[in-house]
N, C-alpha and C positions, 0 to 999 in steps of 0.2 A: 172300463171293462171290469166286471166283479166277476168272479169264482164261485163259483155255488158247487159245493160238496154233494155228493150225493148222498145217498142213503147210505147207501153199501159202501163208503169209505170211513162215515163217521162211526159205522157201527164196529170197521175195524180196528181204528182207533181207540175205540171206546174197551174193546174188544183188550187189547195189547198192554193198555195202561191198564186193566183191572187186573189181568196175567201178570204184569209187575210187580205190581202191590201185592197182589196175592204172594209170592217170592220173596218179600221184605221181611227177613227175621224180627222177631220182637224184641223190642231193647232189652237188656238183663238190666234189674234191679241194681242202684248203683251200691247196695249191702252188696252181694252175690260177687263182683267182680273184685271188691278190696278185703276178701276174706284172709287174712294172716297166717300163717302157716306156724304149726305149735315148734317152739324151741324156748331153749332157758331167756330168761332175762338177759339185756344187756349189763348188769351189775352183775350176776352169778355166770355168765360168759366169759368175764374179766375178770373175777375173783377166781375162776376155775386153769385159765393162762394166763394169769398171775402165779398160781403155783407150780404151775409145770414149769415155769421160767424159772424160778427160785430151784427148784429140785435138780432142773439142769444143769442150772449153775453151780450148784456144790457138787457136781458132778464133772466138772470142767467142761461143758458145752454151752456156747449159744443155739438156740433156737429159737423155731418160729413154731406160734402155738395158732391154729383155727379153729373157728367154733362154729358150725354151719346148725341152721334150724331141718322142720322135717320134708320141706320143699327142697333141701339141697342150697338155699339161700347162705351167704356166708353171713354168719353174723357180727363176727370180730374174726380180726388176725392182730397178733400179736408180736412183734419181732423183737429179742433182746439185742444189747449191740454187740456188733459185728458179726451179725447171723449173715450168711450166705443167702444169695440168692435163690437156689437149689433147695435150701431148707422152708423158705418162705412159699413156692411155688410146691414144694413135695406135701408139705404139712396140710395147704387145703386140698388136694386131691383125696392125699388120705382120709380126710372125715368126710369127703363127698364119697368114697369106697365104699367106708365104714356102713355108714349114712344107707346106702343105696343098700348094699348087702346084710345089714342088721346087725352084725357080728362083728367081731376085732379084726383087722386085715390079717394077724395070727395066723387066726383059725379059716380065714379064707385061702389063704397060701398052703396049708396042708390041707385042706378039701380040694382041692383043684388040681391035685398029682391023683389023687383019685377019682375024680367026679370030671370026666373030659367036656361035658357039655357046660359046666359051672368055668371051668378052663377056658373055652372056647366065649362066651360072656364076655370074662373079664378081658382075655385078648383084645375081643371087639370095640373093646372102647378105650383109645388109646391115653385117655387121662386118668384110667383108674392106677392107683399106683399098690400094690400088694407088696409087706413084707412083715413089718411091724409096727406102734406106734400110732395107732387112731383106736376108738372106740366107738360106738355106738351109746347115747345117751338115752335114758329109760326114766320118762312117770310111770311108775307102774308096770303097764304091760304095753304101755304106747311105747313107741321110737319119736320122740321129740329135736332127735338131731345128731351129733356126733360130736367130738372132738380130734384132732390131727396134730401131732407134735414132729418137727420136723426140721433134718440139721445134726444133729447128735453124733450119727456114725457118718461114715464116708470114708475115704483114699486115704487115711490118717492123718490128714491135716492138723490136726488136733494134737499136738505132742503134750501137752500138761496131762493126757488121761493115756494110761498105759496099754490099756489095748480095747483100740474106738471099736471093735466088732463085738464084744461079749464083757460083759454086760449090755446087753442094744439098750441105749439110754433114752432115745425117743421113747421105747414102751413103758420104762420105769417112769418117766416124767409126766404121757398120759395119765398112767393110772394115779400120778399121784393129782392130778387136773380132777380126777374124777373123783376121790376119795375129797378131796376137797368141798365138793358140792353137793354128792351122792344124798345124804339127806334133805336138802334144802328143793328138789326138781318135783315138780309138781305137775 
């Protein structure tokens, strides 16, 4: 016994698979999907939390230094010894903050006691971390990334530096991360 299709089934068929295919996105070029996101070099990454570790330490702190590109990608993290974990986990937040909002988390933490909707932002997203201690990385006039120094201050754990809140030494040690490289970011 054979099956003979009709008309009016094959044409449905025919019908249904072309509506599919017509539906079938066109592949992206495989340039297009592996496009890089701009941030410093892995050498000026590491030469830049290289110095903020160095600057910590003669300051009596270990820290953790991150360096994130302009996707938010981490590019390096750094940890000197006996850095806490809090410091490792706070430091790439902060250059993801940094990073996302463009500016030092500084100036983001006095802009947000006045600006409620910039406030309500950074609430929303419970890994930004705002205080001090990240920057935002610049070729030019592009944002290429961030840096996050992290560890410094805290509960005064820290008894070799005389008082862990003032001087906040996360910020002194970004910036010296960034003085470090400032000419070199391209």
């Amino acid at each position: 016994m054979t099956m003979e299709r009709s008309p009016r089934v094959s044409w449905l068929l025919w019908s249904l698979s072309g509506c599919c295919l017509a539906q079938t996105p066109p592949a992206a070029s495989p340039a297009s999907v592996y496009i890089a996101a701009r941030g410093p070099s892995l050498a000026l990454a590491s030469e830049a939390a290289q110095a903020a570790i160095e600057r910590c330490k003669a300051l009596h702190a270990n820290v953790a230094v991150s360096v994130v590109d302009s996707a938010g990608v981490l590019k390096l993290l750094m940890a000197s010894d006996g850095t806490f974990a809090k410091g490792v986990t706070s430091s790439t937040a902060k250059a993801i903050t940094a990073k996302d909002f463009d500016m030092p988390i500084s100036e983001l933490a006095a802009k947000m006691k006045t600006d409620p909707e910039l406030a309500a932002r950074v609430k929303a997203n419970p890994n930004y971390v705002v205080g001090q201690g990240a920057l935002p990385l610049h070729a030019g006039n592009e944002l290429i990334g961030a840096i996050g120094v992290g560890g410094a201050i805290g509960d005064g754990r820290d008894k070799a530096y005389p008082d862990p809140q003032a001087p906040n030494r996360d910020e002194l040690c970004v910036h010296a991360a960034i003085e470090k490289i400032r000419s070199q970011l391209k």
